[in-house]
Biopython code that builds the backbone (N, CA, C, O; Angstrom):
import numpy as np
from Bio.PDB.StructureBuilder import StructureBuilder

atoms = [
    (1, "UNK", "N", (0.845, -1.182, 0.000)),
    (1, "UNK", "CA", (0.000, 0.000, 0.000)),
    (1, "UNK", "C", (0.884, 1.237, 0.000)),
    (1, "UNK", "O", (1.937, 1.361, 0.625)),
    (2, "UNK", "N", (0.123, 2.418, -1.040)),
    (2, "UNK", "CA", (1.046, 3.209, -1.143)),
    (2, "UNK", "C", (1.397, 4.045, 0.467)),
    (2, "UNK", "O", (0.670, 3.598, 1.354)),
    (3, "UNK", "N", (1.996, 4.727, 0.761)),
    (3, "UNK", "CA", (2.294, 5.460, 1.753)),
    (3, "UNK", "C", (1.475, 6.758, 2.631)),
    (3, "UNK", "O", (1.316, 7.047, 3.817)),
    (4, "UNK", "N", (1.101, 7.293, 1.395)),
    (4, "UNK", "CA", (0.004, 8.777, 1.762)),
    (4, "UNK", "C", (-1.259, 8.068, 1.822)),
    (4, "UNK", "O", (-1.980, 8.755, 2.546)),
    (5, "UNK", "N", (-1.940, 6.973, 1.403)),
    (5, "UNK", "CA", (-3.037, 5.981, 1.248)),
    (5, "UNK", "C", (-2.997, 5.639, 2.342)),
    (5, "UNK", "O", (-4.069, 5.661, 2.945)),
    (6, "UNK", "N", (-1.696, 5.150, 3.122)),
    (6, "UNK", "CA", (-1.641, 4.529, 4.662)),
    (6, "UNK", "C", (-2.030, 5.631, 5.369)),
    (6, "UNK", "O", (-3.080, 5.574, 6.008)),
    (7, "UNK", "N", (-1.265, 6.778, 5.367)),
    (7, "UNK", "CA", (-1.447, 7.785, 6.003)),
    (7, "UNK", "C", (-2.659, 8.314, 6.645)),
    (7, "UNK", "O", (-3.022, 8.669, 7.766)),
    (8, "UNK", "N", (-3.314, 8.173, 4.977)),
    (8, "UNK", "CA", (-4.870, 8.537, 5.004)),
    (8, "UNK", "C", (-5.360, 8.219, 6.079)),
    (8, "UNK", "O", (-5.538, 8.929, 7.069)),
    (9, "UNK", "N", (-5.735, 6.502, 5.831)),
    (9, "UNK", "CA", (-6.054, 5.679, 6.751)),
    (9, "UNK", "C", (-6.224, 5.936, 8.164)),
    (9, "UNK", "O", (-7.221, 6.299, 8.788)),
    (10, "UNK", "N", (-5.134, 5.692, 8.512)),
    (10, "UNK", "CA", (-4.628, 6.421, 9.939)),
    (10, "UNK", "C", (-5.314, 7.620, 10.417)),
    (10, "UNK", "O", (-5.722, 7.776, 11.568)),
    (11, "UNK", "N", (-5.435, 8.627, 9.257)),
    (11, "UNK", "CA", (-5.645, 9.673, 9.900)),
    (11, "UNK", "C", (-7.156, 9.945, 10.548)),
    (11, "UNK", "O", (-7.677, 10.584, 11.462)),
    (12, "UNK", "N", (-7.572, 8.892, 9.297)),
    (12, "UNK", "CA", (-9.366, 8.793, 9.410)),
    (12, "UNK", "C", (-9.467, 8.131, 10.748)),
    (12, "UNK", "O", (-10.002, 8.673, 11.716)),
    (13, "UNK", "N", (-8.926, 6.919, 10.766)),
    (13, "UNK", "CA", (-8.893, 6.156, 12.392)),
    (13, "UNK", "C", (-8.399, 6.884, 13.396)),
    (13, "UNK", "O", (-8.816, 6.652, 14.531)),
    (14, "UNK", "N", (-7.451, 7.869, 13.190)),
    (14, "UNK", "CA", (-7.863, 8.542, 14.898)),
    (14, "UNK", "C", (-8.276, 9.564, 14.951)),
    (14, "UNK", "O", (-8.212, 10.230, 15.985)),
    (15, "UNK", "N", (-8.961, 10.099, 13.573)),
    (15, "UNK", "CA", (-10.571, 11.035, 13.830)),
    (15, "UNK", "C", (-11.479, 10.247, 15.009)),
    (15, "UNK", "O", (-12.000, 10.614, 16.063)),
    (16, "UNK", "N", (-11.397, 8.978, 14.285)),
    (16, "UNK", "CA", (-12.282, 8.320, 14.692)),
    (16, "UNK", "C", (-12.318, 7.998, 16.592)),
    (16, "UNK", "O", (-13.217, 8.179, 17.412)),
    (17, "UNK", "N", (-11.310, 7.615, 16.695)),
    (17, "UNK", "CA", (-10.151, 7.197, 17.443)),
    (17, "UNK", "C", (-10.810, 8.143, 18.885)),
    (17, "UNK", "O", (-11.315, 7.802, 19.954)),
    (18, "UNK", "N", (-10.419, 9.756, 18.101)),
    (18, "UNK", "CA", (-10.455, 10.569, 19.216)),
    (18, "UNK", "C", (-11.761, 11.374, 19.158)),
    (18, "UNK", "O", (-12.103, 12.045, 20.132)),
    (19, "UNK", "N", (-12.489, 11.322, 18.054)),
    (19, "UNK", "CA", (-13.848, 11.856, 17.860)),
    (19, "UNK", "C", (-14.025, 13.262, 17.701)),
    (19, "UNK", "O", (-15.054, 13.917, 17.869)),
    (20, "UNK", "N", (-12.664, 13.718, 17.286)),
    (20, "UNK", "CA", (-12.583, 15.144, 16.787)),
    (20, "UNK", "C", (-12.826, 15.079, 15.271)),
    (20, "UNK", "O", (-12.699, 14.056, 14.599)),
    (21, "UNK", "N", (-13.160, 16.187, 14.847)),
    (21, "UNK", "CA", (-13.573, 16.736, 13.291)),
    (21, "UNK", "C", (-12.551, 16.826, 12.669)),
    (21, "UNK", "O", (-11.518, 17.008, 13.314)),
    (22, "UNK", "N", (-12.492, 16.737, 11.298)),
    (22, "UNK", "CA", (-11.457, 17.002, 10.502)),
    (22, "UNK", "C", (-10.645, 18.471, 11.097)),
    (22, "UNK", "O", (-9.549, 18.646, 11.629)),
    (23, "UNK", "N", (-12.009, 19.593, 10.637)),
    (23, "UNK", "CA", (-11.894, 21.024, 11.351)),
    (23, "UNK", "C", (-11.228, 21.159, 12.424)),
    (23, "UNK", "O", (-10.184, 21.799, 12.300)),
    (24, "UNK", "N", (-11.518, 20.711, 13.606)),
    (24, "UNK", "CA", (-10.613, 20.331, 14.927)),
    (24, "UNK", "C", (-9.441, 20.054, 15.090)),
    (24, "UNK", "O", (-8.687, 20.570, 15.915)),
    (25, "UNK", "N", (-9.207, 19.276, 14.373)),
    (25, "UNK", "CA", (-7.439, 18.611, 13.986)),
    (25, "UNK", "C", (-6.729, 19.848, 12.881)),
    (25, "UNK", "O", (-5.597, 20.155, 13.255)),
    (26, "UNK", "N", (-6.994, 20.275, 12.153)),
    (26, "UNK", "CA", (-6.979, 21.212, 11.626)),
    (26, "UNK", "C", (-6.279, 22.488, 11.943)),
    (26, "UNK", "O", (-5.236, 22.998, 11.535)),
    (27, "UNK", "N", (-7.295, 22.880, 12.901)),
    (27, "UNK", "CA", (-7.075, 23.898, 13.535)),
    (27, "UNK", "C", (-6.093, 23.975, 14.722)),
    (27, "UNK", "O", (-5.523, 24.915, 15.277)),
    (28, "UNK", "N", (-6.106, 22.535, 14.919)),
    (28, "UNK", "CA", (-5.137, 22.592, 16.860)),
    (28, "UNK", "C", (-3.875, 22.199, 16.023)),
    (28, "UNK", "O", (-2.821, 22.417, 16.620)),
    (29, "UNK", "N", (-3.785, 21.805, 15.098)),
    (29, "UNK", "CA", (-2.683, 21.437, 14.023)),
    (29, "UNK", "C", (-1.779, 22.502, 13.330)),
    (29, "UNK", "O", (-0.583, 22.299, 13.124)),
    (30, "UNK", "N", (-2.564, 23.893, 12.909)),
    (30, "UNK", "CA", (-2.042, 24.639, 12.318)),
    (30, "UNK", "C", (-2.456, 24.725, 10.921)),
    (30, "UNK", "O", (-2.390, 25.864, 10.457)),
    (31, "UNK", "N", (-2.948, 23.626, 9.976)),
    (31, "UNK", "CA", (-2.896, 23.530, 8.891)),
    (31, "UNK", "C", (-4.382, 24.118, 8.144)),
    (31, "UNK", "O", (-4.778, 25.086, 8.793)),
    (32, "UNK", "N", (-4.759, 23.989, 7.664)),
    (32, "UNK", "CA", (-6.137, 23.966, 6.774)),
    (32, "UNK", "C", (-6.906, 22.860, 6.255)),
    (32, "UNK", "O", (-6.363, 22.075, 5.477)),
    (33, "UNK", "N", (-8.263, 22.692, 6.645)),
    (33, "UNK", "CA", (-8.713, 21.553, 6.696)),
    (33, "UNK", "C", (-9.006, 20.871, 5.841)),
    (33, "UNK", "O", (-9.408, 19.708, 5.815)),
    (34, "UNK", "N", (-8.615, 22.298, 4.356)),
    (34, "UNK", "CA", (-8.884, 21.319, 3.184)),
    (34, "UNK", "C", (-7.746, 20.546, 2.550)),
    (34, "UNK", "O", (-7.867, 19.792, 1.585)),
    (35, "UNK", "N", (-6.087, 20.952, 3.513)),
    (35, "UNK", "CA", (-5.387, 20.266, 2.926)),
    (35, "UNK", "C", (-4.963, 18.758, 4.160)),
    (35, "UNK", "O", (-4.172, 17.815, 4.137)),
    (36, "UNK", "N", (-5.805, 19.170, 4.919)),
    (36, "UNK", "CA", (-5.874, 18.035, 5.840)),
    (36, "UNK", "C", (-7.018, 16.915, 5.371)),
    (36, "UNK", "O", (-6.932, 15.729, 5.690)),
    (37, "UNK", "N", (-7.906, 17.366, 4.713)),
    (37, "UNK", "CA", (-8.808, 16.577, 3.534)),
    (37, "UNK", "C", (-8.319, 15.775, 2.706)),
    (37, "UNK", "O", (-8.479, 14.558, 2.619)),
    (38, "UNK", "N", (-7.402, 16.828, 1.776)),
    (38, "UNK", "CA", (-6.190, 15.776, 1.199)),
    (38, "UNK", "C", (-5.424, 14.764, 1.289)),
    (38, "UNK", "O", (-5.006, 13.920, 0.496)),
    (39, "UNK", "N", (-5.254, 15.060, 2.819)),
    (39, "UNK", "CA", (-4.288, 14.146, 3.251)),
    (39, "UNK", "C", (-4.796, 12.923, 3.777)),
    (39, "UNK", "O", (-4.215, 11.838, 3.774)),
    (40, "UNK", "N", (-6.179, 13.242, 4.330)),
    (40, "UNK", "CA", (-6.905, 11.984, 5.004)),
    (40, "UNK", "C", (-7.305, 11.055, 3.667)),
    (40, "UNK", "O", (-7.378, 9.831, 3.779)),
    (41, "UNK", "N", (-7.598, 11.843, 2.191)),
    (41, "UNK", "CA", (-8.488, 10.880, 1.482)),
    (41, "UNK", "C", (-6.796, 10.331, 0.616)),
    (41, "UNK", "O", (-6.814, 9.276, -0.019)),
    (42, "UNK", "N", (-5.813, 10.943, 0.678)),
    (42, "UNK", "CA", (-4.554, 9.960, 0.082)),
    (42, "UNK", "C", (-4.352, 10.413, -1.064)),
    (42, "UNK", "O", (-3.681, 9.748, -1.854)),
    (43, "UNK", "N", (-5.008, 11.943, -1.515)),
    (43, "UNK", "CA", (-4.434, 12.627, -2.500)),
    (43, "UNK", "C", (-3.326, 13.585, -2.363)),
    (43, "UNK", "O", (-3.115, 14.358, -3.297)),
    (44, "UNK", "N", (-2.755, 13.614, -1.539)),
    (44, "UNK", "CA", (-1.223, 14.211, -1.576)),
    (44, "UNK", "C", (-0.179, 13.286, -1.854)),
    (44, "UNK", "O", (-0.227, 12.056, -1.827)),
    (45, "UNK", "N", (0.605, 13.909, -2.078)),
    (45, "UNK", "CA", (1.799, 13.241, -2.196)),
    (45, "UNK", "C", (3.083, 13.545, -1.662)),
    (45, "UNK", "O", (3.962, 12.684, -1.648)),
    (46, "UNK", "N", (3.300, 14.877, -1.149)),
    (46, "UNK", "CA", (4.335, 15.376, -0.449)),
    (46, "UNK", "C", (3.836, 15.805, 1.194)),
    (46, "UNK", "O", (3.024, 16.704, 1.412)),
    (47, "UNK", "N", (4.415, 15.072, 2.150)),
    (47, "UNK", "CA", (3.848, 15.478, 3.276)),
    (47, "UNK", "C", (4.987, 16.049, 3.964)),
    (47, "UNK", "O", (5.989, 15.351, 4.123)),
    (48, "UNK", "N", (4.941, 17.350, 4.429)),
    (48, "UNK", "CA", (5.254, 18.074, 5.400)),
    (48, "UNK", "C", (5.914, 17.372, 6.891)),
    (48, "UNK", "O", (5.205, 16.915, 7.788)),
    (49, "UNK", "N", (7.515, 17.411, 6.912)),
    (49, "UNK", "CA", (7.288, 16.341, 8.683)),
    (49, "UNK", "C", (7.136, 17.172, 9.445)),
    (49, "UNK", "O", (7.268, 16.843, 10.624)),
    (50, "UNK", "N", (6.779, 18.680, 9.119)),
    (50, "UNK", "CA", (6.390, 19.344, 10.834)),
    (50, "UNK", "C", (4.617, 19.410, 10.476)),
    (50, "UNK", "O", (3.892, 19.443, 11.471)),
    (51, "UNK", "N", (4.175, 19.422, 9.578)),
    (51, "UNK", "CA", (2.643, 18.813, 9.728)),
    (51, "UNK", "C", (2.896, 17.173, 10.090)),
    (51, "UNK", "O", (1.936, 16.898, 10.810)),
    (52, "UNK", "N", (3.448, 16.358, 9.989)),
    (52, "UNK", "CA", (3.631, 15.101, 10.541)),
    (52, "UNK", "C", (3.685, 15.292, 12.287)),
    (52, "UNK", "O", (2.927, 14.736, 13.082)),
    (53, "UNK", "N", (4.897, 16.316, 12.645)),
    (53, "UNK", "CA", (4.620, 16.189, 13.941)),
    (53, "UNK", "C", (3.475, 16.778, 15.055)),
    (53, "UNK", "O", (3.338, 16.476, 16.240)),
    (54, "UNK", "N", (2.652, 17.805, 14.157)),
    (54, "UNK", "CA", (1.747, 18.436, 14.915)),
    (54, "UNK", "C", (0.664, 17.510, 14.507)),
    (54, "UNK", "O", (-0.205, 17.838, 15.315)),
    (55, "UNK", "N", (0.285, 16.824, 13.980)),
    (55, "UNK", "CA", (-0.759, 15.524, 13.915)),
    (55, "UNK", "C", (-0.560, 14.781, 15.328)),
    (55, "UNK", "O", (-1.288, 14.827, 16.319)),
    (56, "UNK", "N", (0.881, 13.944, 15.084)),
    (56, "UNK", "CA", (1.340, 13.295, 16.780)),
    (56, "UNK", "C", (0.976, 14.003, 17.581)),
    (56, "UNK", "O", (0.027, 13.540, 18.214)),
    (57, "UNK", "N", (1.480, 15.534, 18.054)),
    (57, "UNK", "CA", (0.840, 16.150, 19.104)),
    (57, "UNK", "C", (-0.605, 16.158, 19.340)),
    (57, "UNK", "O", (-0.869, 16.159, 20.543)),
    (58, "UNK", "N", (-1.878, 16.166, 18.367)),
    (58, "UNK", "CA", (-2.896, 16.399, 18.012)),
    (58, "UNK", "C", (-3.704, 15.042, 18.661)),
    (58, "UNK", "O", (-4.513, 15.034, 19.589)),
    (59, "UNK", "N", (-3.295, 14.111, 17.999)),
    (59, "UNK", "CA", (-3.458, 12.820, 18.160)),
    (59, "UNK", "C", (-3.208, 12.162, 19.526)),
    (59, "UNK", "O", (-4.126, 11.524, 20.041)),
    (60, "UNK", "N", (-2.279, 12.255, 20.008)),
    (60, "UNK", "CA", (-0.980, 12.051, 21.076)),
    (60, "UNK", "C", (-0.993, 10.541, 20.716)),
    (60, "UNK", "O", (-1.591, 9.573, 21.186)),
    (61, "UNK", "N", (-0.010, 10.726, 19.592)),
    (61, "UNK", "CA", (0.436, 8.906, 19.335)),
    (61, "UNK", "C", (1.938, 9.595, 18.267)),
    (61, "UNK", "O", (1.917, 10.702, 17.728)),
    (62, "UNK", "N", (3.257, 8.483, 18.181)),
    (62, "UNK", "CA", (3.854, 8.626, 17.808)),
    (62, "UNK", "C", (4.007, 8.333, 16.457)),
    (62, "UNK", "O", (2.933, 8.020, 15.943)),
    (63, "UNK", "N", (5.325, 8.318, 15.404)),
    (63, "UNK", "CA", (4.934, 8.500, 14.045)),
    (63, "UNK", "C", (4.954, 7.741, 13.773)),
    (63, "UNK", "O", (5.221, 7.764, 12.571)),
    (64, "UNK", "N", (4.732, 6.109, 14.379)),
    (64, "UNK", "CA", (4.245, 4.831, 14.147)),
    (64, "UNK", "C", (3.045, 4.943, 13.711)),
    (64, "UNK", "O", (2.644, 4.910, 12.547)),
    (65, "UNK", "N", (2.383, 5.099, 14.836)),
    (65, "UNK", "CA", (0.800, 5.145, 14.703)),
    (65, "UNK", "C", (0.253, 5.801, 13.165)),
    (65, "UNK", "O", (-0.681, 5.317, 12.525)),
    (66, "UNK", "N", (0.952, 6.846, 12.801)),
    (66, "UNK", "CA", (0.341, 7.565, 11.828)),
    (66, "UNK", "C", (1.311, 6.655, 10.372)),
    (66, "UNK", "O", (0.816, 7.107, 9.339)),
    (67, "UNK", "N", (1.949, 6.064, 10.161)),
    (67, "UNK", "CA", (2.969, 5.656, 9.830)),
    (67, "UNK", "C", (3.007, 4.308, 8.898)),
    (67, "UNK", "O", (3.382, 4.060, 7.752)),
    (68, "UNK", "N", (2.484, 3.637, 9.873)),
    (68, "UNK", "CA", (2.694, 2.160, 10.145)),
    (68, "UNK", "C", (1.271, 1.530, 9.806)),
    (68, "UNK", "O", (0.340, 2.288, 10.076)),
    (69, "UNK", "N", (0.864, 0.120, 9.192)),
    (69, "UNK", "CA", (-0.141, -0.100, 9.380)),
    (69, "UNK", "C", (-0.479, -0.493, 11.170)),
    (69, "UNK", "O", (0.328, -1.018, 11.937)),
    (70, "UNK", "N", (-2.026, -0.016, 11.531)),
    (70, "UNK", "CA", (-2.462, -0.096, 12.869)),
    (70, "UNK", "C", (-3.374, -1.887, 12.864)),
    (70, "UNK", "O", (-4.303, -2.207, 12.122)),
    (71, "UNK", "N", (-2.743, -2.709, 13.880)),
    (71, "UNK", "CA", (-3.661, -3.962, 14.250)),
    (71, "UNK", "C", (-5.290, -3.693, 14.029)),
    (71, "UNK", "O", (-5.705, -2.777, 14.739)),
    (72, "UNK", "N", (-5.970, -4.118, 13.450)),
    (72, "UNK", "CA", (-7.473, -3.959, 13.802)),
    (72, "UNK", "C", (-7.519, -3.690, 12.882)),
    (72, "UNK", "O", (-7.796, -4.711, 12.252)),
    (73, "UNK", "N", (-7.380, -2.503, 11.927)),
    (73, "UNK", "CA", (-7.637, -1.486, 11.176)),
    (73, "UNK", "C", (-7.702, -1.905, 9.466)),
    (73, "UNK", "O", (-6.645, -1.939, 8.837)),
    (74, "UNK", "N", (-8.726, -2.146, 8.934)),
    (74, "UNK", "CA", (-9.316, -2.863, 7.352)),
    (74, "UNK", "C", (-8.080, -1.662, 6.328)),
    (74, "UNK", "O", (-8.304, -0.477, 6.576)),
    (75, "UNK", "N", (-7.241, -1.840, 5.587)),
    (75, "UNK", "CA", (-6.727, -1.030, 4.683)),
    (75, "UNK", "C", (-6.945, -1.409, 3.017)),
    (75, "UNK", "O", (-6.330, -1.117, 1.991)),
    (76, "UNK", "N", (-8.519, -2.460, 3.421)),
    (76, "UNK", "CA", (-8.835, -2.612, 2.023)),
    (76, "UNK", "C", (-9.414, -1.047, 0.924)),
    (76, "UNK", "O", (-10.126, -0.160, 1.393)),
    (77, "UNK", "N", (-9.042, -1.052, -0.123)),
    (77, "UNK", "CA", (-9.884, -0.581, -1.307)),
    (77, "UNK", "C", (-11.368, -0.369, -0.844)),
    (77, "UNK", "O", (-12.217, 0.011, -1.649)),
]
sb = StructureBuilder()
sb.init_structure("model")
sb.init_model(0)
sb.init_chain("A")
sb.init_seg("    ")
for serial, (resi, resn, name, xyz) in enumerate(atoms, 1):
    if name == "N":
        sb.init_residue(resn, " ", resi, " ")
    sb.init_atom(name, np.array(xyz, "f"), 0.0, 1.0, " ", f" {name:<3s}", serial, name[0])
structure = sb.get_structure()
């Protein structure tokens, strides 16, 4: 699986995770929610590692979590 696709993933699961809004993460993040849109649905391709690290802060999980595939978590199509 490609990489920003994983990313996505992830990012949607600890929306989910933590039950904050795209908007929410967004905003406590620094970024804009439509390029945090981007990033959740796996249409970027260049990611930022200090938007990488204010996600971790956001999240409070390390750059595994966002990273890595997560146990549990379907990364089908």
């Amino acid at each position: 699986m490609d990489t920003t696709k994983l990313l996505g993933r992830n990012i949607r699961f600890h929306l989910f995770r933590t039950e904050l809004t795209l908007r929410d993460v967004a905003e406590s993040a620094g970024i804009s929610p439509y390029s945090l849109g981007r990033m959740a649905s796996g249409k970027t391709k260049l990611i930022d590692p200090n938007t990488l690290t204010d996600l971790m802060r956001v999240f409070k999980c390390d750059a595994n979590a966002l990273l890595l595939p997560i146990d549990g978590v379907p990364y089908d199509n």
